[in-house]
C-alpha positions in Angstrom: 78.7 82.9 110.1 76.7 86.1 108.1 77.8 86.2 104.7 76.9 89.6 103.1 74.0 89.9 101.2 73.9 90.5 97.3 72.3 94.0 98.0 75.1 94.7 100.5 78.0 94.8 98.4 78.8 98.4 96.5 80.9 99.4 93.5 83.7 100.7 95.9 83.7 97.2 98.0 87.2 95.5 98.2 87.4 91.9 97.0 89.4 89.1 98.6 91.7 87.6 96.1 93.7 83.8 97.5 96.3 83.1 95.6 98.3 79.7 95.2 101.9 79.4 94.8 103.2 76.8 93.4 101.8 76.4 89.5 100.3 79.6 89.7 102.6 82.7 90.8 106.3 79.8 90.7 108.0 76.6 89.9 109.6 75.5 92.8 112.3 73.0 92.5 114.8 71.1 94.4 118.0 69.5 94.9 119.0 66.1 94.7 119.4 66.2 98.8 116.4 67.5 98.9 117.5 70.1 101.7 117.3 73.3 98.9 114.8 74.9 97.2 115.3 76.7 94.0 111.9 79.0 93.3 111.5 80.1 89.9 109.0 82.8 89.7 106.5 83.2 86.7 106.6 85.4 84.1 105.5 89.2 85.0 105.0 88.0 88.5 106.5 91.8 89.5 104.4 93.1 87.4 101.0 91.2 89.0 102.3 92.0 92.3 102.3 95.7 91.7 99.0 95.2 90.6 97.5 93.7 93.0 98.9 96.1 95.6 97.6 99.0 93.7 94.9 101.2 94.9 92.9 101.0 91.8 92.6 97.1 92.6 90.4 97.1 95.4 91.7 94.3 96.7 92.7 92.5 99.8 95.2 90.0 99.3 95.5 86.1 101.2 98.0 83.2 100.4 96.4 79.5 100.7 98.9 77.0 99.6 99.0 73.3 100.5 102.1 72.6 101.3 103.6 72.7 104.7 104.2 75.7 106.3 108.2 76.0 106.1 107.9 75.9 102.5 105.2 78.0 102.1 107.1 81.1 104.0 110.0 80.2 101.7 108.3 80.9 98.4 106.6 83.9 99.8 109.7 85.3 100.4 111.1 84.5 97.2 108.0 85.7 95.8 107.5 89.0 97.5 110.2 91.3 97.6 107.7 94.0 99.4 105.7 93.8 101.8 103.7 90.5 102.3 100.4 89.3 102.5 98.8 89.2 105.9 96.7 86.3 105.3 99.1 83.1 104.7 97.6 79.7 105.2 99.6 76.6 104.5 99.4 72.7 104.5 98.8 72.5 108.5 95.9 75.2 108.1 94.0 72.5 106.2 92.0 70.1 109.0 93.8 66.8 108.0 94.3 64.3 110.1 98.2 63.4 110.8 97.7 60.5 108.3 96.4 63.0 105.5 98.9 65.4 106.1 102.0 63.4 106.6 101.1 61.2 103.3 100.3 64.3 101.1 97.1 63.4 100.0 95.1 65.9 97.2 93.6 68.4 99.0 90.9 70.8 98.5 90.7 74.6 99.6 87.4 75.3 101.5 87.3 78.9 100.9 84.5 78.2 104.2 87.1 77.6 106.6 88.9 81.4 105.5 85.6 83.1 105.5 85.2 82.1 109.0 88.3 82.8 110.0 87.8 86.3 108.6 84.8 87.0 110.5 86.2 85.5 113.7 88.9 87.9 113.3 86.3 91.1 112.5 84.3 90.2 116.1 87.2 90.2 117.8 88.9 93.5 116.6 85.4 95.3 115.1 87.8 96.2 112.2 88.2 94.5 108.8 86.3 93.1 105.7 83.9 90.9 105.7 84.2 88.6 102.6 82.3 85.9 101.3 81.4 83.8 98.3 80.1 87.0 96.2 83.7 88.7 96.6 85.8 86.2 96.9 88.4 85.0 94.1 90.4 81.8 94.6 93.7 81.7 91.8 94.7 78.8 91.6 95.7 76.3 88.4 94.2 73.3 90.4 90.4 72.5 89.7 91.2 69.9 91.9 91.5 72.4 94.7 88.6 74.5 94.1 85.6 71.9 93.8 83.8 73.3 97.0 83.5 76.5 95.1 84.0 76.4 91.9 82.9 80.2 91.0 84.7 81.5 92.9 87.5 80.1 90.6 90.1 81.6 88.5 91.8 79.2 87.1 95.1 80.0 84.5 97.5 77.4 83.3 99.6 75.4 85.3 103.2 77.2 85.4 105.5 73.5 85.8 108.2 72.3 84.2 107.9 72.0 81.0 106.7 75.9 81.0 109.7 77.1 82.9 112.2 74.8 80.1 110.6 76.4 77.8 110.3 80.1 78.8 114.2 79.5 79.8 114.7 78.1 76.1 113.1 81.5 74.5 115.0 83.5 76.5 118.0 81.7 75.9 117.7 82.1 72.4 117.3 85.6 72.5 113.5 85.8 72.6 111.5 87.3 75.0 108.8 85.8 74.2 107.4 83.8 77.6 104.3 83.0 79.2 102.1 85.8 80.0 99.4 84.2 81.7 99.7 86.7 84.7 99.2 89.7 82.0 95.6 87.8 81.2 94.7 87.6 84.5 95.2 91.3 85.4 93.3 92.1 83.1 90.2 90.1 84.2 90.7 91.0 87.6 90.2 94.6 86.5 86.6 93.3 84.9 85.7 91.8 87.8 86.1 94.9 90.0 84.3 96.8 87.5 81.4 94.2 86.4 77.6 95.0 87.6 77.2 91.4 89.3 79.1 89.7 92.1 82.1 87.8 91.9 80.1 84.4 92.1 77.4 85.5 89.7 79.9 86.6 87.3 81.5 83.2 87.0 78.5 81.1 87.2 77.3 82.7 84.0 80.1 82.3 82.1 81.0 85.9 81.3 84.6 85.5 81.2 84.2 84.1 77.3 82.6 87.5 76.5 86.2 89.3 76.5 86.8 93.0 78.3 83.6 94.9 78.1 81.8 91.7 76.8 82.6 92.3 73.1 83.6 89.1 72.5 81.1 86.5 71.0 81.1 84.1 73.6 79.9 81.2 71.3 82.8 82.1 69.1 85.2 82.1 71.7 84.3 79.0 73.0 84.4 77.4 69.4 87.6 78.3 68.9 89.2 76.6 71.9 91.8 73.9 71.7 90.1 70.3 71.9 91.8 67.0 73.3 93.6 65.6 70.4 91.5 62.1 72.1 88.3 61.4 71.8 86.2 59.1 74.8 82.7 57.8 75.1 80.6 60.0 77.0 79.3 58.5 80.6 76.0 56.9 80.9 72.8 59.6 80.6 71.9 58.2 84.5 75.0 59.8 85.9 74.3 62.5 88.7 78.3 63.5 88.9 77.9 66.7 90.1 80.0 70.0 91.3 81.4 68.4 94.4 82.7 64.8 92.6 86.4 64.1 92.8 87.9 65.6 89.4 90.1 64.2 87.5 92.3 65.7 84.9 90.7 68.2 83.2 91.2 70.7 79.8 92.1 73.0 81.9 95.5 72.1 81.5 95.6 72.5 77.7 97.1 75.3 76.9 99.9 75.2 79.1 101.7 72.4 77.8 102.7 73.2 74.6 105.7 75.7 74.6 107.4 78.5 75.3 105.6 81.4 73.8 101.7 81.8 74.2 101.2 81.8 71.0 102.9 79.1 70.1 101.5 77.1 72.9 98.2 78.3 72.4 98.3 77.7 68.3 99.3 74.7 68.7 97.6 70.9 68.9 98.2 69.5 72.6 97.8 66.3 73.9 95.8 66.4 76.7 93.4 63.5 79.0 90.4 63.7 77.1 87.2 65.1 79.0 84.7 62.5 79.8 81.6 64.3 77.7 81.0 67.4 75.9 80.3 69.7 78.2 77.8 73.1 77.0 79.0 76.6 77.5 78.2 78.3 80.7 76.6 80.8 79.4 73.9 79.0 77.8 71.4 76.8 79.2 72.2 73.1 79.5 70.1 69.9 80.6 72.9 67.8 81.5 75.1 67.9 85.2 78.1 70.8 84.6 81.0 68.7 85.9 83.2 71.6 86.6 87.1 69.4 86.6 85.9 68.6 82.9 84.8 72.1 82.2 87.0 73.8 79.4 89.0 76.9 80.9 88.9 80.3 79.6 92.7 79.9 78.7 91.8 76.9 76.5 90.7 79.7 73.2 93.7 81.2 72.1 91.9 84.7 70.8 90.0 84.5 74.0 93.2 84.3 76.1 94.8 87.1 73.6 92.3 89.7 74.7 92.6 89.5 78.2 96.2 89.9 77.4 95.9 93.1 75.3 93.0 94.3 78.0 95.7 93.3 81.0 98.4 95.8 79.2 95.9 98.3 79.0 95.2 98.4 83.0 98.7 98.2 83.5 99.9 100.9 81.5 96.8 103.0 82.3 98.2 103.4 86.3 101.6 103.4 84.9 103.0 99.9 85.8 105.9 98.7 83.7 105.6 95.9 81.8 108.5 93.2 82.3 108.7 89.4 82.7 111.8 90.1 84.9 112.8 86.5 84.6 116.5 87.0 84.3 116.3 89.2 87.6 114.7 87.0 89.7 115.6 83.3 88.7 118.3 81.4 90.4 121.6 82.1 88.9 120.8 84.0 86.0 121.5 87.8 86.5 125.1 86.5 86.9 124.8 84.5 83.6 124.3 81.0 84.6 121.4 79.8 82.4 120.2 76.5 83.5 117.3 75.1 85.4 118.6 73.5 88.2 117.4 70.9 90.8 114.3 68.7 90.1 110.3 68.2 90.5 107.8 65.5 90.6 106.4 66.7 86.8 110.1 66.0 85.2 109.5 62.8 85.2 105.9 63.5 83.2 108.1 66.1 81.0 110.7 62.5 80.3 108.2 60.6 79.7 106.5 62.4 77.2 110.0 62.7 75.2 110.4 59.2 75.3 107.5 58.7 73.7 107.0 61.2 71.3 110.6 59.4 70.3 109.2 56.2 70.0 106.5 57.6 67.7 108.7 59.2 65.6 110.7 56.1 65.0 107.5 53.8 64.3 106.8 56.0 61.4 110.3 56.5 60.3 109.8 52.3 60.2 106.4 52.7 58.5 107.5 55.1 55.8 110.4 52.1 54.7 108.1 49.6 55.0 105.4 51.5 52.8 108.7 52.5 49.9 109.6 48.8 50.4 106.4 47.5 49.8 
């Protein structure tokens, strides 16, 4: 398979952006039988569509999504209300053997296997783009999923349950205040198109920290990120972990556990699996392996995530694109008033568990504080 050369690709070259679905553009939810799936999209997800569709993206648009294929077509209807993607791979577009797939084991997204399918396609027809790692853009809040190439990643908070509970909350309450990761990401996608290196290159280097037209300090930005609230001992100096190793959790889930607004989730102290060592900042040199699933994600620095915000607006309302989380629209049941959340996933459970705790914590030291007046 050719993959085009650095010197090949021009200003006015389309890139290929593969978006995930579920915890990235929905929540998707079911019943108690199991039979029904209630999809609740993400904030602004209109909005990102629109983009994405626009002229002034340059972009050719795929779906990749591990789950099976029924489900997949299901969200992308729910998700699209236009016209959809032509690329949409699912769960059986993977290579797993019946075992793998029927026991829903992790999987990981070979952007490889799309390239070639892409260039297949283009010998066959003599029409198309040819796409490869130095245009290629995989979104997706898994780092799991995008170890084979990690930059070509853009990752962005996971959007579970505990986000949509807590975007419904705010809007509940009369605030309409919810997650605009979506917003962020528009507005480095419009970087990206207009950035000097490729795609690859780009990320690699770390320039994402450096804020719309680099005039961020990426050293601050990167300072001013939100840390693990624990603290481990780093791994042995003869470790040769590298790129490829199976991840496991990483920071990138920080800031998108803490709330329903972005600012309050990003102002605020999250637990979070602490990462295994302290990693340096891409965009510095660094003598030790960069174990990308323990790498700290853009999102993770709360004025760095602002400014892609603010810079996403910009692009939107520069082509005239209306900004609007459009939740009450599209989720389940709410244009006609009914405000809940309903069915279930596998992260309520997580979501319980955390409660319980925190409960249990809050009753030691309300147990603590007598014994210390007692005493």
């Amino acid at each position: 398979m050719h993959l085009p050369a650095l010197s090949s690709l021009s200003a006015a070259k389309r890139c290929l952006l593969v978006l995930d679905l579920n915890g990235t553009l929905l929540h998707r939810r079911r019943t108690n039988s199991g039979h029904t799936t209630h999809v609740y999209v993400r904030p602004y997800l209109g909005v990102f569509l629109q983009y994405i569709s626009h002229p002034s993206a340059s972009l050719n648009v795929a779906v990749w999504s591990s789950a099976r294929r029924a489900n997949v077509d299901l969200m992308v209807d729910r998700a699209w209300t236009g016209q959809k993607p032509g690329i949409v791979l699912a769960r059986e577009d993977m290579q797993l053997t019946d075992r793998q797939f029927n026991h829903n084991v992790r999987t990981t997204k070979d952007l490889r296997q799309l390239w070639l399918r892409l260039a297949q396609a283009q010998a066959q027809t003599q029409s198309g783009v040819m796409h490869g790692p130095r245009d290629t853009i995989l979104l997706d809040d898994s780092v799991h999923k995008a170890r084979l190439q990690p930059n070509n990643h853009l990752a962005l908070p996971t959007y579970g349950a505990a986000q949509l509970r807590a975007d419904a909350d705010s809007l509940v309450s009369g605030s309409e205040t919810v997650d605009e990761s979506l917003i962020a990401v528009v507005g480095i996608l419009s970087e990206l198109r207009t950035a000097s290196i490729p795609v690859d290159e780009w990320n690699r280097t770390g320039w994402i920290w450096a804020g719309p037209g680099a005039r961020l300090d990426m050293r601050e930005m990167w300072d001013r990120r939100i840390r693990p609230s624990i603290q481990v001992s780093p791994p042995p100096a003869s470790s040769t972990r590298g790129l490829t190793s199976l991840p496991g959790q990483a920071e990138s889930g920080l800031a998108s556990q803490a709330g329903s607004s972005l600012s309050s989730r990003l102002a605020s102290r999250v637990e979070s699996p602490a990462v295994g060592y302290k990693p340096d900042p891409p965009f510095e040199p660094s003598q030790q392996p960069r174990i990308y699933s323990e790498m700290p994600q853009w999102f993770s620095s709360p004025p760095l995530m602002r400014a892609w915000i603010e810079h996403g607006r910009k692009v939107l309302d520069g082509i005239g694109i209306q900004v609007e989380h459009e939740c009450v629209q599209a989720w389940p049941g709410w244009r006609e008033g009914k405000r809940e959340i309903l069915g279930k996933s596998k992260d309520d459970a997580h979501q319980e568990k955390r409660k319980d705790n925190a409960h249990k914590e809050r009753k030691e030291k309300r147990r603590d504080d007598w014994a210390t007046k007692q005493a």
